[in-house]
N, C-alpha and C positions, 0 to 999 in steps of 0.2 A: 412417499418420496424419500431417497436418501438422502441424510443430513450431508449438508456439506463440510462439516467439522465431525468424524466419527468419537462416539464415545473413548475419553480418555484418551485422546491424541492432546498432543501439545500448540497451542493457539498465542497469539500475541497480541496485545490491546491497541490499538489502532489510534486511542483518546487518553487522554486523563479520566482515571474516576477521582473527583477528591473527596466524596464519603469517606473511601477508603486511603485517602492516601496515595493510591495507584496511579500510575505513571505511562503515560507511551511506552511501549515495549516492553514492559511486563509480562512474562510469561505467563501461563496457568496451567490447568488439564482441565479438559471440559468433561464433568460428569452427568449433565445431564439433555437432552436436546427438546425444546420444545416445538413442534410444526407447525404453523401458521396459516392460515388461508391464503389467499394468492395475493390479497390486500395486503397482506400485514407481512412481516418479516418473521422468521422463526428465530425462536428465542434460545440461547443456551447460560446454564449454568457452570462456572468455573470456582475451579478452589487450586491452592497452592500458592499465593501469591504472599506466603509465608507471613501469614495472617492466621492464627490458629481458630478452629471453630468457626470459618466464616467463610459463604458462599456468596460471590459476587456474581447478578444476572443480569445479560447484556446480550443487543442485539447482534443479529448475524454481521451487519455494518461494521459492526467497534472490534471486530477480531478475523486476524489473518491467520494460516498456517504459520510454521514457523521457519518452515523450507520457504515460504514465499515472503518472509520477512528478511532473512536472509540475503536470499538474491535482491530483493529490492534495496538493503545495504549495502550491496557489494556497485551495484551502477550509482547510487550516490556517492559511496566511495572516489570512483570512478567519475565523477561528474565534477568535484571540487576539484582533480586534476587539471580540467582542461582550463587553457586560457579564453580572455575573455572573448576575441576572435572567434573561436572555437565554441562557443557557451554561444555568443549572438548567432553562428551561422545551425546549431543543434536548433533553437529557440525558432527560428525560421522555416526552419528544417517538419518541425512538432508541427507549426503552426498550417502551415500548407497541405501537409499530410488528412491534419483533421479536415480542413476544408475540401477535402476531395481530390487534392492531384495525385497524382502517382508517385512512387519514389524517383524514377528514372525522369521525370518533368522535372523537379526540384531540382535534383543532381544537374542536369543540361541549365538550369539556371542560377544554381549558385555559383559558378565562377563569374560569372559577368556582374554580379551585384558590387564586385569590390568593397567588399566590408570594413579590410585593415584600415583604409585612408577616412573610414565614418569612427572610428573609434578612437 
């Protein structure tokens, strides 16, 4: 199976390691990929995290791309913009979605909730 992280791309820590020191969003290169059974998660090896001589091993879980760490900064970005209004009726919005309705269900009943007057 292909790894989902190809050798030597660049990945971003998801966690804190504090062994090392390392921090959320630290970047790396992963040089190595290990496959796993369908139980267990595949495991990769990263270096660079401007640590000399030292290879930190971490689940596929603890690391994103870096394109997709990115975009996921760019809507939290985006997320501290909106007011609080805006943040309860998104929040509402999530919350529905996961439970099964449709987008256009939500839409037809978020105007009638009147939110600004609960805030």
């Amino acid at each position: 199976m292909k790894p989902k992280f190809p050798l030597f791309s660049e990945v971003v820590l998801l966690q804190d390691i504090p062994m090392y020191n390392l921090k959320r969003g630290s970047v790396a290169t992963v040089v190595e990929h290990y496959p796993m059974t369908e139980l267990a998660q595949d495991g990769y090896s990263l270096e660079g995290f401007n640590i000399p001589n030292v290879t930190v091993e971490v689940a596929e879980s603890q690391i994103i791309s870096v394109e997709q760490w990115q975009k996921e900064m760019k809507i939290l970005e985006k997320l501290h913009q909106l007011s609080v209004v805006k943040l309860v009726h998104l929040e509402l919005y999530i919350e529905k979605l996961l439970s099964g309705y449709s987008p256009e269900e939500i839409l037809e009943e978020l105007p009638s909730l009147n939110l600004e007057k609960s805030i």
